[in-house]
SEBA-339574 format. One record per atom (N, C-alpha, C): residue number from 1; atom name; z, y, x; residue in three letters. Coordinates in pm, 1 decimal, padded with zeros to 6 digits. Layout:
N
n, atom, z, y, x, res
NUM, CA, Z, Y, X, ala;
...
END
This chain:
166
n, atom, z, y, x, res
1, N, 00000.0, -00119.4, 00082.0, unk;
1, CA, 00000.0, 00000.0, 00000.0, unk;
1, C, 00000.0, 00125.7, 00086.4, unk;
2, N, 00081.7, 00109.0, 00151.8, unk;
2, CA, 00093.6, 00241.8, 00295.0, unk;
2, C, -00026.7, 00272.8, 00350.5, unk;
3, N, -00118.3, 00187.8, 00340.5, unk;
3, CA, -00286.6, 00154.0, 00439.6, unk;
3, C, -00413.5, 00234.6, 00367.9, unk;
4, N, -00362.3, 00204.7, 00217.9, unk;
4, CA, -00452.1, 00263.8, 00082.8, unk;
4, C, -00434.8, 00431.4, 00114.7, unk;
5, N, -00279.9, 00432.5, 00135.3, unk;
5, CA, -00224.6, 00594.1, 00103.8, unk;
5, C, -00263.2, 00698.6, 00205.1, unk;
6, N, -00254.9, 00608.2, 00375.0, unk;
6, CA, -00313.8, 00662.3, 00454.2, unk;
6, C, -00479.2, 00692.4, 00442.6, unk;
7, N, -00514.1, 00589.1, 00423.3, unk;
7, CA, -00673.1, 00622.1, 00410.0, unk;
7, C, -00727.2, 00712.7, 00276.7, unk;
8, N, -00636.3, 00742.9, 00211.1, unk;
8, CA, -00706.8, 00820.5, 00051.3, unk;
8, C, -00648.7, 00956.4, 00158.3, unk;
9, N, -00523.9, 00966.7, 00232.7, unk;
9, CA, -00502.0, 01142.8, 00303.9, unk;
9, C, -00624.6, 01159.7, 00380.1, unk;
10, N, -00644.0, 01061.4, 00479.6, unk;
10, CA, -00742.7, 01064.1, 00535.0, unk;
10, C, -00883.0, 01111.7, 00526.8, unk;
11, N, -00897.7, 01010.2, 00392.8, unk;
11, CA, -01028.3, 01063.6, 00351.2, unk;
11, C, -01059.2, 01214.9, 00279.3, unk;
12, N, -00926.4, 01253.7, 00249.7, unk;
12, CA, -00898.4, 01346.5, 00183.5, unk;
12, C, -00941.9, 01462.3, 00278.5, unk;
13, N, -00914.4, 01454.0, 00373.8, unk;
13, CA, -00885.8, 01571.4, 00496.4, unk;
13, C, -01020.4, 01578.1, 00593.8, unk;
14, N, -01074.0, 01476.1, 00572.2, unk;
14, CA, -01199.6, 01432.2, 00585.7, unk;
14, C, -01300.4, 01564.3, 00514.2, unk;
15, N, -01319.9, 01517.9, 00404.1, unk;
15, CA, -01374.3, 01592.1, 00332.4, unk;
15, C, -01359.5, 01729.0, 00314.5, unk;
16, N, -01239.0, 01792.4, 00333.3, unk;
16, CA, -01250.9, 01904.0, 00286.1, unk;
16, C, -01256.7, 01981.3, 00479.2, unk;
17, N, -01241.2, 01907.4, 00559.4, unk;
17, CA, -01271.6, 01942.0, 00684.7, unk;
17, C, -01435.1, 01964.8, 00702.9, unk;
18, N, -01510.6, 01923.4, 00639.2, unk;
18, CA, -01623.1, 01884.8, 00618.8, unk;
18, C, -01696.7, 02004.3, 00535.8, unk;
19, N, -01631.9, 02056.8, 00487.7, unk;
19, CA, -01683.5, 02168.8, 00353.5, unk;
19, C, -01637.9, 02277.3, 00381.0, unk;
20, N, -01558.4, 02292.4, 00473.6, unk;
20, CA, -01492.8, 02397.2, 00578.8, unk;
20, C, -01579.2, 02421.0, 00737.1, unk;
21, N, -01631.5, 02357.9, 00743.2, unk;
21, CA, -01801.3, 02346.1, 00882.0, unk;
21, C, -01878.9, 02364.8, 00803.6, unk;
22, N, -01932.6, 02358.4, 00691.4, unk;
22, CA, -02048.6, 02370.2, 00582.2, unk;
22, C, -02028.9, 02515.9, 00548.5, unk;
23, N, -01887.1, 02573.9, 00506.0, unk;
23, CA, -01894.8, 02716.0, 00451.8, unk;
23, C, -01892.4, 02786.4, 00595.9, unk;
24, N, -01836.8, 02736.3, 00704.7, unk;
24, CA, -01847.1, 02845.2, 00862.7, unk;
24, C, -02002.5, 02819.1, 00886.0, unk;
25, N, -02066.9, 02748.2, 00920.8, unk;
25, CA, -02193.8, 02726.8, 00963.3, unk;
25, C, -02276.3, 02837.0, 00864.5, unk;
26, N, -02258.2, 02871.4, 00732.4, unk;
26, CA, -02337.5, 02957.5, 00609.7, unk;
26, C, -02286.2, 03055.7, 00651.6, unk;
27, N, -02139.2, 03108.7, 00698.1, unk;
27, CA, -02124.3, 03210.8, 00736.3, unk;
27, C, -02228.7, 03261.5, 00820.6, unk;
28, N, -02211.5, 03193.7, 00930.5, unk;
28, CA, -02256.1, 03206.9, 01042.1, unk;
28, C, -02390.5, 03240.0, 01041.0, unk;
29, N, -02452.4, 03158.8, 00965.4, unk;
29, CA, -02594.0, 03197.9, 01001.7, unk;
29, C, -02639.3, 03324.7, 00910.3, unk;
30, N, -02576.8, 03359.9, 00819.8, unk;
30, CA, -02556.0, 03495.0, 00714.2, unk;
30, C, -02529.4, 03599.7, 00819.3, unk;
31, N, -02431.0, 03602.5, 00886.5, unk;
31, CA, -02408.5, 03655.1, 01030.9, unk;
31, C, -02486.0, 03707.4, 01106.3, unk;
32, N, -02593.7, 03585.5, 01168.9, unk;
32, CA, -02697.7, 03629.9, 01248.0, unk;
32, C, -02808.0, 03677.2, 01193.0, unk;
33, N, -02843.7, 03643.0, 01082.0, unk;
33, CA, -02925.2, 03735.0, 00982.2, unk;
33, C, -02938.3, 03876.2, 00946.5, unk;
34, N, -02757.6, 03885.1, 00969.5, unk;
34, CA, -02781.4, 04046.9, 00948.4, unk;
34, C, -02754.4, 04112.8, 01044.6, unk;
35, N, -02724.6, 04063.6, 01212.7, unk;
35, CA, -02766.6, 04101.9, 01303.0, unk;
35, C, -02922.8, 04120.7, 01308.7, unk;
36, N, -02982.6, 04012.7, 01268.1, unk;
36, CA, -03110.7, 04012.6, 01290.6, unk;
36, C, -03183.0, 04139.6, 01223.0, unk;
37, N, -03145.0, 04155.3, 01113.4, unk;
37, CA, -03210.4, 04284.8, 01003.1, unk;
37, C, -03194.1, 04384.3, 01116.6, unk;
38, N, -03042.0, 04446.9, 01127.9, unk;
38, CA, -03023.4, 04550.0, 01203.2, unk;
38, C, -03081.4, 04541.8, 01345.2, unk;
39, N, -03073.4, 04454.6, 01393.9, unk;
39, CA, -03158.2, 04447.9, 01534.1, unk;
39, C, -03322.8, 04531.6, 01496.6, unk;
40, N, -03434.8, 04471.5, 01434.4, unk;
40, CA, -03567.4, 04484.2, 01411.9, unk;
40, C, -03551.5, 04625.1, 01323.8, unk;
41, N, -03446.3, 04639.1, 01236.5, unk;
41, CA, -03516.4, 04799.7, 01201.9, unk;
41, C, -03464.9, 04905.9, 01303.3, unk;
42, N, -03395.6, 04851.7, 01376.4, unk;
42, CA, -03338.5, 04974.2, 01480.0, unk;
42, C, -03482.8, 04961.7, 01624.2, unk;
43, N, -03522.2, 04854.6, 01640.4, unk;
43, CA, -03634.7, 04831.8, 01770.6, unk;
43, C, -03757.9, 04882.0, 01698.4, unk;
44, N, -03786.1, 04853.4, 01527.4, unk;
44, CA, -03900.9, 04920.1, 01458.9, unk;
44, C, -03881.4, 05045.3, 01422.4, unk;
45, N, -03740.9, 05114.0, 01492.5, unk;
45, CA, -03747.1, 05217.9, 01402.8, unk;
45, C, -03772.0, 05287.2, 01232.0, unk;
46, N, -03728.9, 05207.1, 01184.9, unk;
46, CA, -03763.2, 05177.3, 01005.9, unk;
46, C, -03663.5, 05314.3, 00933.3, unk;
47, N, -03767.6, 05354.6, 00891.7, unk;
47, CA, -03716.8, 05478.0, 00805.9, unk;
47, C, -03639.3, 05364.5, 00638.5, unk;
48, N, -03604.9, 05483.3, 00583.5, unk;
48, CA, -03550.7, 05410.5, 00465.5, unk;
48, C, -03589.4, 05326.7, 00371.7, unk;
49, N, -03745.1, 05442.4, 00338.4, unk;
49, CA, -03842.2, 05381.1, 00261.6, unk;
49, C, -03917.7, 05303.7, 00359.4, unk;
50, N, -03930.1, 05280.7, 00427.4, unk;
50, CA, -04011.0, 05171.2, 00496.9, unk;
50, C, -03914.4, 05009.0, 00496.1, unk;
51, N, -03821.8, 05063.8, 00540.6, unk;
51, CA, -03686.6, 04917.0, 00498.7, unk;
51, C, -03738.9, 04869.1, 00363.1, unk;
52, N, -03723.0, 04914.6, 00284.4, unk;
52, CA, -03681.1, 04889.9, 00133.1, unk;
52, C, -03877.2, 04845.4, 00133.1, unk;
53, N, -03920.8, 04901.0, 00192.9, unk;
53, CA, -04079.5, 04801.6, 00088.5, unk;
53, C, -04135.7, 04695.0, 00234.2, unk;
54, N, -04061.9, 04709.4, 00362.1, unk;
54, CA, -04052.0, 04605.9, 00418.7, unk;
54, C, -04013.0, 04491.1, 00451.0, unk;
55, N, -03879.5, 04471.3, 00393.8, unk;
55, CA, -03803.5, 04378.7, 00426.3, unk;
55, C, -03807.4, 04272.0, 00311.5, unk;
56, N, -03880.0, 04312.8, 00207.2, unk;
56, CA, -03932.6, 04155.4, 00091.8, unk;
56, C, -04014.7, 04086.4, 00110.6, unk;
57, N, -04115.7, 04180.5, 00217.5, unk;
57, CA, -04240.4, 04079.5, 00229.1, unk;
57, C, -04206.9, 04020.2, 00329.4, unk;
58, N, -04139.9, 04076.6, 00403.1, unk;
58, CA, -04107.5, 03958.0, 00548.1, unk;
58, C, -03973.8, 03870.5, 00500.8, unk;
59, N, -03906.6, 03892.0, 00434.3, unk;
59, CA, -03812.8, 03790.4, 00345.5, unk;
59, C, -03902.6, 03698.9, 00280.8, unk;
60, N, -03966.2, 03738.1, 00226.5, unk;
60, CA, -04116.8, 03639.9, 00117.0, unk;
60, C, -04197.4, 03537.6, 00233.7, unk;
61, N, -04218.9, 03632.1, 00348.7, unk;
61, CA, -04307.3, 03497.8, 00419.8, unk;
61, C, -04164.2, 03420.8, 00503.5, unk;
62, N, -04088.9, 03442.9, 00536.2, unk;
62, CA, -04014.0, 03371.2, 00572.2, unk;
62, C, -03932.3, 03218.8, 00534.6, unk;
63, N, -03921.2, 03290.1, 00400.7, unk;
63, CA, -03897.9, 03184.3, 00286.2, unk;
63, C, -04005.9, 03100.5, 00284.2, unk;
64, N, -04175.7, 03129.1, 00269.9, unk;
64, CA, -04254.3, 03067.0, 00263.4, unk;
64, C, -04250.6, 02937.7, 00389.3, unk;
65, N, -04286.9, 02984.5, 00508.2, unk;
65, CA, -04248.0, 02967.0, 00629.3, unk;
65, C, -04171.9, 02845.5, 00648.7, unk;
66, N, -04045.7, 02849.2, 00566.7, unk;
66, CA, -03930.7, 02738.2, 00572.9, unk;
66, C, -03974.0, 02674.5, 00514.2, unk;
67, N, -04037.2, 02693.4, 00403.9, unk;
67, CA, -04056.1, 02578.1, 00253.8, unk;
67, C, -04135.8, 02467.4, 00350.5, unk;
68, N, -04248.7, 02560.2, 00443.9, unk;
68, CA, -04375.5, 02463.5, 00478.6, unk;
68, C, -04301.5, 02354.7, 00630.9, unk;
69, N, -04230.7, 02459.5, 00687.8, unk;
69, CA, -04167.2, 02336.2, 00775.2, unk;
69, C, -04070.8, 02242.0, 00764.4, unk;
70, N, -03999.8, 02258.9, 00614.5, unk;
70, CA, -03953.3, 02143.1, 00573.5, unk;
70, C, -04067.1, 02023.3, 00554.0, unk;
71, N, -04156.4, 02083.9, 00472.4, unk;
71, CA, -04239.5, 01983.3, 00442.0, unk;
71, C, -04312.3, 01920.9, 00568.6, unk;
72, N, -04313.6, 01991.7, 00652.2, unk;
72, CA, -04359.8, 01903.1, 00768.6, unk;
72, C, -04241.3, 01833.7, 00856.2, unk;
73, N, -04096.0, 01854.2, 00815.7, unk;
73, CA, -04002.1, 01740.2, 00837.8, unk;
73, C, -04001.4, 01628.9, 00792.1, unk;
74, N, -04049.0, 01599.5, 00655.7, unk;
74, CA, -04087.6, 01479.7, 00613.8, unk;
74, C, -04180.4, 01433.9, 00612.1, unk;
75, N, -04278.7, 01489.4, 00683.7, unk;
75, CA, -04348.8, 01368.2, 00734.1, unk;
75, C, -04343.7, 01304.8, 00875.8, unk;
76, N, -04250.2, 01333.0, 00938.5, unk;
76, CA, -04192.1, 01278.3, 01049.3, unk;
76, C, -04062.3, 01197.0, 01056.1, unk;
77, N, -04028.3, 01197.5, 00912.2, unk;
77, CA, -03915.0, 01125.7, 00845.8, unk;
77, C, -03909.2, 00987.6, 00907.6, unk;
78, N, -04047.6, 00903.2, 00890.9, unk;
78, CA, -03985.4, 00747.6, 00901.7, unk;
78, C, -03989.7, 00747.1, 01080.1, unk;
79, N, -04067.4, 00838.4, 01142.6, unk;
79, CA, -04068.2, 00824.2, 01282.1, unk;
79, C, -03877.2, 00850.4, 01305.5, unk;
80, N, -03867.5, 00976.1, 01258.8, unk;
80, CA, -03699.5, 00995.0, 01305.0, unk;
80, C, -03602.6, 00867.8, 01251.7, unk;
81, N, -03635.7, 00796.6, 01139.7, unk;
81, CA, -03566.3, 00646.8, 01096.5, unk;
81, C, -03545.3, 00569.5, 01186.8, unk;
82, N, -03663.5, 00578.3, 01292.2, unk;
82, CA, -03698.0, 00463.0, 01390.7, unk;
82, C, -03814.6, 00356.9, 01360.0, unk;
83, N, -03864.9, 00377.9, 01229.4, unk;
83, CA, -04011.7, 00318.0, 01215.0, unk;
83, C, -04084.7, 00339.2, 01295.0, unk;
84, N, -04074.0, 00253.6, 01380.9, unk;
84, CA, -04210.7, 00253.1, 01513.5, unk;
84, C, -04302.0, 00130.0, 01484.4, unk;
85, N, -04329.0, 00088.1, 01351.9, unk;
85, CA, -04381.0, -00029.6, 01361.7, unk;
85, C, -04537.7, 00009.6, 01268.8, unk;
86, N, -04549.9, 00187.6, 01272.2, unk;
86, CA, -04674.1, 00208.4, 01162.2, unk;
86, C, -04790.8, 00219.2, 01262.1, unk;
87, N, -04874.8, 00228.6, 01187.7, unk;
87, CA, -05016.8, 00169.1, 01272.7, unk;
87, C, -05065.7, 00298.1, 01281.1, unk;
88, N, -05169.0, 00263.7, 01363.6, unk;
88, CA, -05236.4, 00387.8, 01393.0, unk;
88, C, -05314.8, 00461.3, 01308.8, unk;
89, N, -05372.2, 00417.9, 01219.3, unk;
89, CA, -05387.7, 00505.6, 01096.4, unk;
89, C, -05256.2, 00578.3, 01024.6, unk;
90, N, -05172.7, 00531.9, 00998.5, unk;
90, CA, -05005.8, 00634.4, 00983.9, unk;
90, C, -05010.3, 00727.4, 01021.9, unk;
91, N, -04973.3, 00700.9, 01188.6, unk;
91, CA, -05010.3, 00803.9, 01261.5, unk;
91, C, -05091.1, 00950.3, 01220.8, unk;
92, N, -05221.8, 00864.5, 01268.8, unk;
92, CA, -05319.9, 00958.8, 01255.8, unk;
92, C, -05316.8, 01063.1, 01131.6, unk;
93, N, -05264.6, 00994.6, 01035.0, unk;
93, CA, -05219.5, 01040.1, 00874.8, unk;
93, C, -05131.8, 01206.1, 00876.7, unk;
94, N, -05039.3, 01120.0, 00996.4, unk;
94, CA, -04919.2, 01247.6, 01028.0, unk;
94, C, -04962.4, 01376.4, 01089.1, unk;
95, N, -05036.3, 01328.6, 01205.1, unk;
95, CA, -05136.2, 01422.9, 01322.1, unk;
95, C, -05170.6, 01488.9, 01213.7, unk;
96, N, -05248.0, 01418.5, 01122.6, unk;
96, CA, -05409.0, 01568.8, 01062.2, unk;
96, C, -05283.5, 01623.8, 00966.4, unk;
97, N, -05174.0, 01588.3, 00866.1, unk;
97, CA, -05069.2, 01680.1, 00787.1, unk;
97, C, -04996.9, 01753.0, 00852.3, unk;
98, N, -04984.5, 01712.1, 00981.4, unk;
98, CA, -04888.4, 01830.9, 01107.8, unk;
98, C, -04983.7, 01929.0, 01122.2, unk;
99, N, -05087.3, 01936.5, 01159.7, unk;
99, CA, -05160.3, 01986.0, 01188.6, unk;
99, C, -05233.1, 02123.0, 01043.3, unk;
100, N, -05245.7, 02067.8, 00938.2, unk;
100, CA, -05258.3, 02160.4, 00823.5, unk;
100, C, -05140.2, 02190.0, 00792.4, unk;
101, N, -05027.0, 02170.4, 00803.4, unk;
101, CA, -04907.3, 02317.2, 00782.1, unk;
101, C, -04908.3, 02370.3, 00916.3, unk;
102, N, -04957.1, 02327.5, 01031.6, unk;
102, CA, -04964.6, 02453.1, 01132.1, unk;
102, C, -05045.0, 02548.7, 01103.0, unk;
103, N, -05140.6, 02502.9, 01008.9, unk;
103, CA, -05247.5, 02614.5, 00996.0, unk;
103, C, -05230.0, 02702.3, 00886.7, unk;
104, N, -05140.1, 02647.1, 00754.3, unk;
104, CA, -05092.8, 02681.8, 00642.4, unk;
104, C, -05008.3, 02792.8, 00721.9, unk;
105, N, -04895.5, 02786.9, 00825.2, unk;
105, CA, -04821.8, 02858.8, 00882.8, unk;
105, C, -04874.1, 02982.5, 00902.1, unk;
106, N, -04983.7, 02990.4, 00995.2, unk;
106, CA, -05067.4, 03046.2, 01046.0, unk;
106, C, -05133.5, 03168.8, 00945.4, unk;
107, N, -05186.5, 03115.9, 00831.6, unk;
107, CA, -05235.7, 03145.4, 00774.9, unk;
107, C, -05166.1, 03283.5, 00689.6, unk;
108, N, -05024.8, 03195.4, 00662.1, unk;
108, CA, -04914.6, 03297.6, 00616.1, unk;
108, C, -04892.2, 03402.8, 00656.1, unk;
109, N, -04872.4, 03370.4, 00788.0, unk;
109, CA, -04832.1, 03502.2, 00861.6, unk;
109, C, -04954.6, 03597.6, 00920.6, unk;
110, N, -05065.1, 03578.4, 00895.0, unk;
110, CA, -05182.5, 03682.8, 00868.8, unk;
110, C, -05124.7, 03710.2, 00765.6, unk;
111, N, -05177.9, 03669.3, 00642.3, unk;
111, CA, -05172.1, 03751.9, 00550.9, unk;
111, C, -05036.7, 03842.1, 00513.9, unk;
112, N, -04927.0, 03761.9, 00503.9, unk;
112, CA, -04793.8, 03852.5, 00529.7, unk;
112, C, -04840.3, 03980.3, 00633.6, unk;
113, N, -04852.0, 03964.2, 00772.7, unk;
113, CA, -04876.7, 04062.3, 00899.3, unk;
113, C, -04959.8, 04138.1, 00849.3, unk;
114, N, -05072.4, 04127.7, 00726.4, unk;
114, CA, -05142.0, 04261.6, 00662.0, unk;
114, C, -05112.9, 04298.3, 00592.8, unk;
115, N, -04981.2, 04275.3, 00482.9, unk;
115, CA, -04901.5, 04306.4, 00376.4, unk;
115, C, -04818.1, 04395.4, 00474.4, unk;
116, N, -04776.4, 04387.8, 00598.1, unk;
116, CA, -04682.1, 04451.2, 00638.5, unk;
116, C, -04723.3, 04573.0, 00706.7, unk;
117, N, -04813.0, 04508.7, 00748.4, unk;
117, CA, -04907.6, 04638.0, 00860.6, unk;
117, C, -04947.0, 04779.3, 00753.3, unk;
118, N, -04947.7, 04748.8, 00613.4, unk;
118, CA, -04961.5, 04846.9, 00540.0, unk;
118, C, -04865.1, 04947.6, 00498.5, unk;
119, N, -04785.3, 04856.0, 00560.3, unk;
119, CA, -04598.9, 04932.9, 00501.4, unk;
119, C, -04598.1, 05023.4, 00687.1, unk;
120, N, -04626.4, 04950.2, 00730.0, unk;
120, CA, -04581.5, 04998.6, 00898.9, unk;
120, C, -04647.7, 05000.6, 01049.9, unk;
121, N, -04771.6, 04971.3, 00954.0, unk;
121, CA, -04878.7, 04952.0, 01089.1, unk;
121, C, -04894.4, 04863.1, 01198.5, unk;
122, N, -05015.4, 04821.3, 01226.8, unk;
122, CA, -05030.5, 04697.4, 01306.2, unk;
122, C, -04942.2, 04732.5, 01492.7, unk;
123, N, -04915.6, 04861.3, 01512.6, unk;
123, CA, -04857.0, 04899.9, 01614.8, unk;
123, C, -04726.0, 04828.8, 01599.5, unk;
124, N, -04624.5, 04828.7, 01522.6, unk;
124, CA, -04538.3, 04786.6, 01500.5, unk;
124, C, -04525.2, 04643.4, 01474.1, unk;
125, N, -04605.9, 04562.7, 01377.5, unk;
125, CA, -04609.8, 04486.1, 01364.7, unk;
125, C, -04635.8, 04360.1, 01511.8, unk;
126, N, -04733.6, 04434.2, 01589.0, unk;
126, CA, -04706.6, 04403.1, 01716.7, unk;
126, C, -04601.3, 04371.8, 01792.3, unk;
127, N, -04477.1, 04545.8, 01795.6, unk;
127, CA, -04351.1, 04528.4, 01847.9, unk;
127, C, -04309.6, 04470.0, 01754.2, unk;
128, N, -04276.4, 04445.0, 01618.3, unk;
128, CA, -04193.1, 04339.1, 01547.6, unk;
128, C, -04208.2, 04165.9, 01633.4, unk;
129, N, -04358.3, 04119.7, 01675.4, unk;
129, CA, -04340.9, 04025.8, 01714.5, unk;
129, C, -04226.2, 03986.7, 01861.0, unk;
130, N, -04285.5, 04101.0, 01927.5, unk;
130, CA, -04191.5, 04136.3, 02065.8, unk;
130, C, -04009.0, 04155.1, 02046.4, unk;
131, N, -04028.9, 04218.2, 01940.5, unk;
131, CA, -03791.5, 04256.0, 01891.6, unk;
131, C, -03799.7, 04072.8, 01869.7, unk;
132, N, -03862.8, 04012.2, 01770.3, unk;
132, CA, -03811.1, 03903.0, 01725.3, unk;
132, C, -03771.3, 03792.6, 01819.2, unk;
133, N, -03905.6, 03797.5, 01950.9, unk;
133, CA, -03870.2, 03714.6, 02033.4, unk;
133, C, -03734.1, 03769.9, 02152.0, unk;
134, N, -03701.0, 03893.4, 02128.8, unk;
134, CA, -03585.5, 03932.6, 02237.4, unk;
134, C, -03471.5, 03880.3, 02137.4, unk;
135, N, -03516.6, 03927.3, 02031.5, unk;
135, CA, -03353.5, 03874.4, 01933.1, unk;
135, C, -03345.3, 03723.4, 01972.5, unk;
136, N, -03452.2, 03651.1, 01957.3, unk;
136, CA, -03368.2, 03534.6, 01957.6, unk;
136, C, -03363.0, 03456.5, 02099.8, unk;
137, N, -03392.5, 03533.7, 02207.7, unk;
137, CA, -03352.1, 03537.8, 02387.7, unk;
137, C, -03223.4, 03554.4, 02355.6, unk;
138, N, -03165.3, 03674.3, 02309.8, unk;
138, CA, -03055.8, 03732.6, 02312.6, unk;
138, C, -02940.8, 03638.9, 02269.3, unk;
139, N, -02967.0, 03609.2, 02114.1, unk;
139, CA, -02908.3, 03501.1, 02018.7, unk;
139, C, -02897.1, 03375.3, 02116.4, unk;
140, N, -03017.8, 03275.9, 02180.5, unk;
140, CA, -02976.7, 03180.2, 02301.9, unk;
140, C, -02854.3, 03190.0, 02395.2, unk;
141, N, -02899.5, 03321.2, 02439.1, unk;
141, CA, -02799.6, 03362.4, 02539.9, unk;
141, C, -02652.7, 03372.1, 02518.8, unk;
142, N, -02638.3, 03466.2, 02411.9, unk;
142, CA, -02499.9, 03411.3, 02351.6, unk;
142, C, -02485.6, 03294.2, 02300.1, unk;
143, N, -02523.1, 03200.6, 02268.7, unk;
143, CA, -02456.0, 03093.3, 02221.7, unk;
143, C, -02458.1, 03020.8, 02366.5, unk;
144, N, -02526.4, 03042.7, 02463.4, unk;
144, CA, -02515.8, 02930.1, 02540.1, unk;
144, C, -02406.9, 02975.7, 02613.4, unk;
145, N, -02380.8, 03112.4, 02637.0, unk;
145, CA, -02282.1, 03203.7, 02751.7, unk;
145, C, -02128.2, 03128.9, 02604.0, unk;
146, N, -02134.0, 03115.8, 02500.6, unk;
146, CA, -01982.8, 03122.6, 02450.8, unk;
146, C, -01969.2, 02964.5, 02455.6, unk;
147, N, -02069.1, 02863.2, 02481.2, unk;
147, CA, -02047.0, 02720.3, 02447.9, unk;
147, C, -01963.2, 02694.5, 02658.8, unk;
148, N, -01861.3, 02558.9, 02641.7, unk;
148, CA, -01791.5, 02529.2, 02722.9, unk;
148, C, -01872.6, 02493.3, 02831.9, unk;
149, N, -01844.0, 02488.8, 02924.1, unk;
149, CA, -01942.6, 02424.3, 03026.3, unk;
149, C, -01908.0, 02269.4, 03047.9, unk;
150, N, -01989.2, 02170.8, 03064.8, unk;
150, CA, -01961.4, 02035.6, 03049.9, unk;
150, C, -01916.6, 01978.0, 03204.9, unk;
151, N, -01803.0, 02076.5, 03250.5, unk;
151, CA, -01758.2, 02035.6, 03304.1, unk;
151, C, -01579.2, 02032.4, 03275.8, unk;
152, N, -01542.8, 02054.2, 03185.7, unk;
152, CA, -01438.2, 02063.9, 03125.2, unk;
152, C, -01383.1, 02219.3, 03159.9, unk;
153, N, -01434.7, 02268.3, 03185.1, unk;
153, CA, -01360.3, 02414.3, 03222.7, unk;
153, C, -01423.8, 02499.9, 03069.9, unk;
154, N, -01365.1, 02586.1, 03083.3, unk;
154, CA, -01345.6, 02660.6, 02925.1, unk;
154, C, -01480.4, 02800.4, 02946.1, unk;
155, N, -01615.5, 02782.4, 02964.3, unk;
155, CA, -01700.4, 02915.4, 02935.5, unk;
155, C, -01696.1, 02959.4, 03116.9, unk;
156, N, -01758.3, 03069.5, 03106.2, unk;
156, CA, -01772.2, 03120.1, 03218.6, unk;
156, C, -01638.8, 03178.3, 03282.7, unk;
157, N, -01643.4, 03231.7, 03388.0, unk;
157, CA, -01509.4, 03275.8, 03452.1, unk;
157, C, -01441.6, 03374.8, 03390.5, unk;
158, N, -01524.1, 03471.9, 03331.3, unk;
158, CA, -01472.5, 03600.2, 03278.5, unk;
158, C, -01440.5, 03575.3, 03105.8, unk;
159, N, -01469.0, 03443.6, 03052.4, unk;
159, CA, -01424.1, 03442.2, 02944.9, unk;
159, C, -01359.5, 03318.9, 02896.1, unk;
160, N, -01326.0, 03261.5, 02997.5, unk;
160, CA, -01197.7, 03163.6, 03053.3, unk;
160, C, -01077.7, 03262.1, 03126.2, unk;
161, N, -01076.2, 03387.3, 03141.2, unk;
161, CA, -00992.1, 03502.2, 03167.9, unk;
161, C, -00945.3, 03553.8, 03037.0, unk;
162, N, -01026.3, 03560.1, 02942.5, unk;
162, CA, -01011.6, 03631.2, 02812.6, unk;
162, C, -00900.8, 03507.3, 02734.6, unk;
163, N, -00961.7, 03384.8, 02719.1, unk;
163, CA, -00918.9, 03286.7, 02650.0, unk;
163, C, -00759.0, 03276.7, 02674.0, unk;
164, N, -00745.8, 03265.7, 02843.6, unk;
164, CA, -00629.3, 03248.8, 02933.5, unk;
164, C, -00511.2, 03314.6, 02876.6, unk;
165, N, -00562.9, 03451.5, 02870.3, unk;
165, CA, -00515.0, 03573.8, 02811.8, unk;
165, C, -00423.6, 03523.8, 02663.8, unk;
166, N, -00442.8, 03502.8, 02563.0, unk;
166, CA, -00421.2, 03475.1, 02456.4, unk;
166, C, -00369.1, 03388.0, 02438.2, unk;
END
């Protein structure tokens, strides 16, 4: 009976440990999102009205964007299972559907990039590509500078000083 009671706390603590990494992780990436906003209208320089009739369409292809690379997660589904036993027609099946949401991708972000270029011009839209790739240099960089080093020591020197501290 003691074995039942342990394992129902268990499982108990389990779970809600579990839904507590699920709501930090949503934080989190809500977080870097709106770093991200403020990052690109401050490097695009975005007036008010330019925010407000910019930031749906690049919300709109973004969303789009995700929808299509989910869908190209599943079709790599039974490979990630470990189905290595499909033939080469499978394959080949996967190749040419990988290959048309790269282009579906592609495709998006023209037409989005001329929806936008109208709000803010292809000059910008240019540097928008350039902020996006420093944001997420930047974003790397911090996560890799705050993750432990795998050598059991706690982060870099100066924030194994900070930690120490506290």
């Amino acid at each position: 009976m003691k074995h039942v009671l342990v394992s129902i706390i268990l499982l108990g603590s389990l779970t809600a440990f579990s839904q507590e990494v699920k709501k930090d992780l949503k934080m989190q990436k809500e977080k870097i999102e709106q770093r991200k906003i403020a990052f690109l209208t401050q490097k695009l320089e975005l007036t008010t009205e330019e925010a407000q009739e910019f930031w749906p369409i690049y919300n709109e292809m973004h969303k789009k964007i995700k929808e299509n690379r989910s869908s190209m997660k599943k079709l790599y589904a039974p490979i990630k299972e470990g189905k290595t036993d499909l033939d080469d027609a499978a394959y080949r099946i996967i190749i040419q559907d990988s290959r048309e949401n790269e282009v579906k991708s592609l495709e998006m972000k023209n037409e989005y990039g001329d929806k936008m270029a109208k709000v803010i011009g292809y000059k910008r839209i240019f540097e928008l590509r350039m902020a996006e790739k420093e944001f997420k240099k930047k974003l790397m960089e911090r996560m890799k500078n705050s993750q432990p080093s795998k050598k059991g020591k706690m982060g870099k020197p100066h924030q194994r000083s900070l930690i120490e501290k506290k």
